[in-house]
C-alpha positions as a Markdown table, in Angstrom:
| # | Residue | x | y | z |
|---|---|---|---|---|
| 1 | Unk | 0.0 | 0.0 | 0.0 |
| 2 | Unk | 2.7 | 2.4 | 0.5 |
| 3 | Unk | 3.9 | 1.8 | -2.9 |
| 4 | Unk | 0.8 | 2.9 | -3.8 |
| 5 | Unk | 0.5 | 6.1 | -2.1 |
| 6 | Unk | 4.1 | 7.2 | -3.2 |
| 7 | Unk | 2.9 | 6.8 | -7.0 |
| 8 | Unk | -0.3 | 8.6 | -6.8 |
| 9 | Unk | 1.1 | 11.2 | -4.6 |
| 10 | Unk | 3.9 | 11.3 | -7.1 |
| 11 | Unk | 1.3 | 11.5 | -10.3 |
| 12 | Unk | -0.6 | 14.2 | -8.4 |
| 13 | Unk | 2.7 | 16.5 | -7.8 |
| 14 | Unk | 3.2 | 16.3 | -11.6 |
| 15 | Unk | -0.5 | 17.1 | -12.4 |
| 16 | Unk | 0.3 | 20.0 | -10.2 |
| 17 | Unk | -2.6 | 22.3 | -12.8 |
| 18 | Unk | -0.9 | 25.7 | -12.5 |
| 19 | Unk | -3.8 | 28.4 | -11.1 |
| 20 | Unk | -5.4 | 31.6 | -13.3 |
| 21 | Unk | -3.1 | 34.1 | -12.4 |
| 22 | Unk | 0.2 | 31.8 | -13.1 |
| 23 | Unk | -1.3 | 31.3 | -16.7 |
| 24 | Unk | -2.0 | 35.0 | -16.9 |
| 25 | Unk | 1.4 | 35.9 | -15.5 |
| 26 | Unk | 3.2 | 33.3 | -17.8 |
| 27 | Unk | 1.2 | 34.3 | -20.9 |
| 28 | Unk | 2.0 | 37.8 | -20.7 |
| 29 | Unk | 5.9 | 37.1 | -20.0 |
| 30 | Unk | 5.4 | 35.1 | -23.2 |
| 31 | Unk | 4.3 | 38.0 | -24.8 |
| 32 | Unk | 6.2 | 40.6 | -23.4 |
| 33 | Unk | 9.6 | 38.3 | -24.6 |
| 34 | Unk | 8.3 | 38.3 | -28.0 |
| 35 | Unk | 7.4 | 42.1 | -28.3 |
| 36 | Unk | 10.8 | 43.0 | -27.2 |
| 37 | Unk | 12.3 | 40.6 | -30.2 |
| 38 | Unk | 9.9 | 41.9 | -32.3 |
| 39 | Unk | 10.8 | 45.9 | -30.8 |
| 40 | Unk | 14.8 | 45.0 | -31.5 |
| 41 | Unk | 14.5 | 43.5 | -35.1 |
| 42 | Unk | 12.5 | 46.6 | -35.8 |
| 43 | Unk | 15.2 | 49.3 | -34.2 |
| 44 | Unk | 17.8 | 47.4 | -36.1 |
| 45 | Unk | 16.0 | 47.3 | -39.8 |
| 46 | Unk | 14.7 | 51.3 | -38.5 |
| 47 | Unk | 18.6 | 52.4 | -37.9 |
| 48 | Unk | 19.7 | 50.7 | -41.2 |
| 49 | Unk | 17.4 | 52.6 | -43.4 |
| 50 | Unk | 17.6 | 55.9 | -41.5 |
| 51 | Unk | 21.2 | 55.9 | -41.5 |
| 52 | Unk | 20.6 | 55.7 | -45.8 |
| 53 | Unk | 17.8 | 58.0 | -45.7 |
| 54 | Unk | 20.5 | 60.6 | -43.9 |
| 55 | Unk | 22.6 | 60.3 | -46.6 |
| 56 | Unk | 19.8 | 60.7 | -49.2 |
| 57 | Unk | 18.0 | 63.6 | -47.6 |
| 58 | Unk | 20.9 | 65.6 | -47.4 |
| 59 | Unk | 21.1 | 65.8 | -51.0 |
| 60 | Unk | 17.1 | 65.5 | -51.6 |
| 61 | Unk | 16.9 | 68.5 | -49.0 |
| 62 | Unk | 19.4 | 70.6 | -51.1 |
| 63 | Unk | 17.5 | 70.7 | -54.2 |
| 64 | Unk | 14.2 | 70.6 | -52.9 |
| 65 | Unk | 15.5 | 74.3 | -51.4 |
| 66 | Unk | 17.1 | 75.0 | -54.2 |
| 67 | Unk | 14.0 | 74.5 | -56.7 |
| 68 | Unk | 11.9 | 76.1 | -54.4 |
| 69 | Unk | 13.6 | 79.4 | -54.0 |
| 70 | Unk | 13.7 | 79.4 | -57.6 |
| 71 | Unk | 10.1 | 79.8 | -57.1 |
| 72 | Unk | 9.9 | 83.1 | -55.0 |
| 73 | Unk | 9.1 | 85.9 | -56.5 |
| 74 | Unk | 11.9 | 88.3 | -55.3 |
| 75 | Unk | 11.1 | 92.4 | -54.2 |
| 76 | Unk | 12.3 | 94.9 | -56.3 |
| 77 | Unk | 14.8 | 96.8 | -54.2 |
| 78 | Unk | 12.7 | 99.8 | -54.2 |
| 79 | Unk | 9.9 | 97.7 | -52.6 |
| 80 | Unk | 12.5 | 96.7 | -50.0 |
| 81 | Unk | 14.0 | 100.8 | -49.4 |
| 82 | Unk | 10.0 | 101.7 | -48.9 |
| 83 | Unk | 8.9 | 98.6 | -46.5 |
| 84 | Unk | 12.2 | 99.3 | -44.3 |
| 85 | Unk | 11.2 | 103.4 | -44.2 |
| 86 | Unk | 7.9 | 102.0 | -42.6 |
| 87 | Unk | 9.3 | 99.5 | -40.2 |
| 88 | Unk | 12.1 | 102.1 | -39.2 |
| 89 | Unk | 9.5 | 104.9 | -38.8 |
| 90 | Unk | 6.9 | 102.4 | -36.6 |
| 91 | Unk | 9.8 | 101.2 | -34.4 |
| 92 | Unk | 10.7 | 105.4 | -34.1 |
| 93 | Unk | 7.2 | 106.2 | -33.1 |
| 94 | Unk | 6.9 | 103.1 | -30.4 |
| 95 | Unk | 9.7 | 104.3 | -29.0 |
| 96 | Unk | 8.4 | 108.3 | -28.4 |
| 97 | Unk | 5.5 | 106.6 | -27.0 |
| 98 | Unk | 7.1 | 104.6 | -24.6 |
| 99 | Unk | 9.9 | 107.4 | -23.4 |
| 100 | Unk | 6.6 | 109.7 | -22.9 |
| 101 | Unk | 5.3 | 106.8 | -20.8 |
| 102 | Unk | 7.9 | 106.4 | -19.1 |
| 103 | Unk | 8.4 | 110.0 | -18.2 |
| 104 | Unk | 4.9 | 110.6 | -17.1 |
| 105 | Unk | 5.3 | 107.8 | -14.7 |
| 106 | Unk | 8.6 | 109.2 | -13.6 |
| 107 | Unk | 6.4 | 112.6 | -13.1 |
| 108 | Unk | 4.0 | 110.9 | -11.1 |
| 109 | Unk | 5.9 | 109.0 | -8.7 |
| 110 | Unk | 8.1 | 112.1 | -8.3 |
| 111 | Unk | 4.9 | 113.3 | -6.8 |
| 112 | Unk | 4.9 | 110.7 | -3.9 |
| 113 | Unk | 8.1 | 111.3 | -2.6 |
């Protein structure tokens, strides 16, 4: 009889039927081994062709600029003399503004002292 019990208690250890969160747990380790060989392979092949596309946009980058500021339609330089006048003569009457702001407030804290 002891024979017995040994072997069934034996075959009962090795039918040991893992619980719900031990198959969850196992499942998703699974999972999370093959996502991160799946993630490497992907970096790898990603670096190889970005380290070509580098190379390629470079040059692709210079004549897409090129070709396109072939495209603008360039000021005449007396269009450029009269758009400077008005920037020049904007920034000039900002700044009276603010220097008679800034005196008036000078005038009126003067008054407190």
């Amino acid at each position: 009889m002891s024979k017995k019990n040994k072997e069934s208690q034996v075959v009962t250890e090795e039918k040991k039927v893992p619980t719900q969160e031990e198959k969850v747990s196992n499942k998703s380790d699974k999972k999370a081994e093959k996502n991160a060989d799946k993630t490497a392979d992907k970096n790898k092949k990603f670096k190889k062709k970005k380290e070509k596309k580098n190379k390629l946009n470079i040059k692709e980058n210079a004549k897409g600029t090129a070709s396109e500021l072939k495209k603008v339609t360039w000021p005449s330089f007396a269009e450029v003399v009269k758009r400077t006048g008005v920037v020049l003569a904007v920034v000039l009457i900002f700044a009276v503004i603010l220097f008679g702001i800034d005196v008036l407030f000078e005038f009126i804290f003067g008054l407190f002292k």
